[in-house]
N, C-alpha and C positions, 0 to 999 in steps of 0.2 A: 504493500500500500504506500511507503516512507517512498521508496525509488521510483515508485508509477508517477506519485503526485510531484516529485521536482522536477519532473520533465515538464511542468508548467511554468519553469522558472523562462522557459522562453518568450512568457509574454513579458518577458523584462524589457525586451526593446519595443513594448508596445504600449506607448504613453500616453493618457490624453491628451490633447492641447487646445488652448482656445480660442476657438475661431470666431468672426463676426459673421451676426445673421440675420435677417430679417424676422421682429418680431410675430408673433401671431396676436391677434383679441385676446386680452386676457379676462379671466371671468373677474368679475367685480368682486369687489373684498367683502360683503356681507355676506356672498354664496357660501365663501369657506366654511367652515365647521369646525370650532375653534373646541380644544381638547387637552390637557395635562400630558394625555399620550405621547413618548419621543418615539423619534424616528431616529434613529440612525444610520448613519451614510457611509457604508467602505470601500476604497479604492481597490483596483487589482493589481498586481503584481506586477513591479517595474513603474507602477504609478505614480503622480503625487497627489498634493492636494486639489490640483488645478481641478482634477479630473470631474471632480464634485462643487466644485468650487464656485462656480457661476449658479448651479442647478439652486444650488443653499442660497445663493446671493440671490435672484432673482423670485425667490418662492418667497423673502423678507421685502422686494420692491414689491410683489405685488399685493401682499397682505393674507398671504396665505399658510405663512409660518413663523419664525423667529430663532435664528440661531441660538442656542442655547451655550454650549461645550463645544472646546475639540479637545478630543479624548488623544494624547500621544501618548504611545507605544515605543518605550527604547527598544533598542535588541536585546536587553534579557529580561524582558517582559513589565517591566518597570511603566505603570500607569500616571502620565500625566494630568488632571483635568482641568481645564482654564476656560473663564468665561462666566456667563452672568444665567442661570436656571429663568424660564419666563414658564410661564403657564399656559401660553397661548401658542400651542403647537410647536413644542419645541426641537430644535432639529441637534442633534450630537455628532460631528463628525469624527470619525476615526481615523487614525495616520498611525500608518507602521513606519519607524524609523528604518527599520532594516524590508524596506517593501520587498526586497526578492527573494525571501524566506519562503520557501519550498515545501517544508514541513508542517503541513496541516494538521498534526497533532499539537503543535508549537502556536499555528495560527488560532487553532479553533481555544487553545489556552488561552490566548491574549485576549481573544472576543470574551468569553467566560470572566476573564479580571474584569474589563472593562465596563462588562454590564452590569456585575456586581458593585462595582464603584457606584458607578451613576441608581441604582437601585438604592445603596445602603444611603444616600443624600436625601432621595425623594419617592423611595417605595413606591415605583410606579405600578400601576395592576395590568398595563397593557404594552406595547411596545409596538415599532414599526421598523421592518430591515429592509435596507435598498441597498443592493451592492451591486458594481461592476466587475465583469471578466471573471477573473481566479477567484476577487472578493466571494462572490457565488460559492464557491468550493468549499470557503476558510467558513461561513457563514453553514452553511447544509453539516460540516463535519463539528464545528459548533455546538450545532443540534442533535445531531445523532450521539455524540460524547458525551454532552453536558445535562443534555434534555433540555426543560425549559423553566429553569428555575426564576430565572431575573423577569420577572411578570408572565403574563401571557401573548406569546405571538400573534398580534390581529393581524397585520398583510405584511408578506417578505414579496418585495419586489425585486425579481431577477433582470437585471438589464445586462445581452452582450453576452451570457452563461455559458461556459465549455462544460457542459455537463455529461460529454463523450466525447471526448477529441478535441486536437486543432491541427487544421493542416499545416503538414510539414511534420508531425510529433508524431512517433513513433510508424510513422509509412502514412497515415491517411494522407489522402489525394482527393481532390474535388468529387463531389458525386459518388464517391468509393463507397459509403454506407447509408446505407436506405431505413428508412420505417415501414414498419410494415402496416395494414387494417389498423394494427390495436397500437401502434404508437411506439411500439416496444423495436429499439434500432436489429438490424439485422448482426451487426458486429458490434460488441459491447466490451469496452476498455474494464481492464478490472479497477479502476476505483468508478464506473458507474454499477457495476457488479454491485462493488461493495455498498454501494447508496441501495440498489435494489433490494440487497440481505437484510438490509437495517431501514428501510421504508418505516416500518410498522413504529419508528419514534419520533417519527414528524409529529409533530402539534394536531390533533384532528379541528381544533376550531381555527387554525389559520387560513387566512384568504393569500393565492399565489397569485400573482401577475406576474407574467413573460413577456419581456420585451427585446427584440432582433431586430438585424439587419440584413435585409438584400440587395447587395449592390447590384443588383440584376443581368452582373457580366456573363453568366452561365455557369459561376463558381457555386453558386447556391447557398452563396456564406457572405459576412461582412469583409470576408478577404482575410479575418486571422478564424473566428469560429465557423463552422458549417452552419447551415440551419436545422442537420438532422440533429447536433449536439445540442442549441438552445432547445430543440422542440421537443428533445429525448425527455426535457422536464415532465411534460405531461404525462407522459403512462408511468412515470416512478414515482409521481405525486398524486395523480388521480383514483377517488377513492379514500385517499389518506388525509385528504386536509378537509376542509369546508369548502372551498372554491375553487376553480382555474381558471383565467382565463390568457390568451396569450397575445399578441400586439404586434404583426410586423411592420417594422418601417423602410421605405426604398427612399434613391436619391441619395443628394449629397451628403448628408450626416448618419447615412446607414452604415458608415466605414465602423470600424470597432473602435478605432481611437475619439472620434469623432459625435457618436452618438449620445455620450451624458450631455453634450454643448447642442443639441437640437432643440430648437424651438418647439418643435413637435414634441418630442421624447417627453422635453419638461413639462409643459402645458398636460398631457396624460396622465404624467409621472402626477402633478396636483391633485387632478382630478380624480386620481385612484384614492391617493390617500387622504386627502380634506375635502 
């Protein structure tokens, strides 16, 4: 499992960065649904803050949340937490100092501190996880290890998820592995194996949203995930939680680096959660 999951250390050269774009309408700031609930926000591996960093900045323009924390993380697990707690949807970002930490037994540790910090501050009874790329990974192995002690998991939104693969790691090639009727990928890495084995510890009252990219070249992927690997979510989660549902996006910000900085993505990403 240790050796399969550092082969994801090669989304190290896959950063997000941020770009300018053309707004969308944003909903008006009384629609929001304002809650005590945190949300927290994890990058993927090779990431920084940037990654997330507008998505949080923009969700405080438009009245739809309010930064709370950033939680940093040294490399030997050492929890930082800085910032002002607000009431009114508050968002906790996470930062791994050592981001290309491979070891999802080490990562899904760090998440475990982290959420126990911010819990023992403000006992929250609910929580919210959005993460990109690998974050997906270090957050599911979180869960399956930890359970779900630090409140209760209302919506984990997955944006970007190698939840089976990334082309180029360990031989996948574009189009190389299929889903079949039921969802369930035709060729299955062993740490989606292992997610499969241990299904039955997901949260059953959690709601999942999926969110992909199609850059619509014939790759069938946002150029680093497939789309069979985000979509592989559905049949290992379906059943298991309260909700699925899944979101693709094409065009310019469908790239994998690119995607938390969409207009679209974020506008969604609100509207799932407030």
């Amino acid at each position: 499992m240790k050796a399969s999951l550092k082969g994801m250390l090669l989304f190290a050269g896959v950063m997000a960065m941020t770009v300018g774009m053309a707004m969308l309408p944003e909903r008006a700031q009384a629609s929001y649904i304002k809650s005590s609930t945190p949300t927290f926000f994890l990058n993927g591996a090779g990431e920084t803050s940037k990654t997330f960093g507008d998505t949080i900045s923009r969700a405080q323009q438009r009245g739809a949340a309010k930064k709370a924390y950033t939680a940093t993380v040294s490399a030997n697990g050492a929890v930082k937490i800085s910032g002002k707690w607000t009431s009114k949807n508050p968002m906790v970002h996470i930062v791994f100092k050592n981001n290309r930490q491979g070891d999802v037994k080490v990562t899904a540790k760090w998440l475990a501190t982290v959420l126990k910090k911010v819990d023992q501050k403000h006992n929250f009874k609910s929580y919210n996880f959005v993460a990109h790329s690998k974050g997906n990974n270090d957050f599911l192995n979180y869960l399956i290890r930890y359970g779900n002690p630090s409140g209760r998991l209302k919506t984990f939104v997955a944006v970007g998820g190698p939840f089976n693969g990334v082309l180029g790691w360990q031989g996948e090639r574009p189009n190389q592995i299929k889903l079949l009727k039921s969802g369930k990928p035709t060729n299955a890495y062993p740490y989606y194996q292992y997610y499969l084995n241990n299904r039955s510890k997901l949260p059953k009252t959690a709601k999942v949203v999926n969110i992909y990219g199609d850059l619509k070249n014939g790759s069938d992927s946002d150029g680093i995930v497939s789309n069979q690997s985000s979509v592989a979510l559905k049949y290992l989660v379906s059943g298991r939680v309260a909700s699925y549902r899944q979101k693709q996006f094409t065009g310019r910000y469908a790239s994998h680096a690119n995607q938390t900085h969409s207009a679209s993505v974020q506008n969604y990403l609100y509207n799932v959660l407030w």
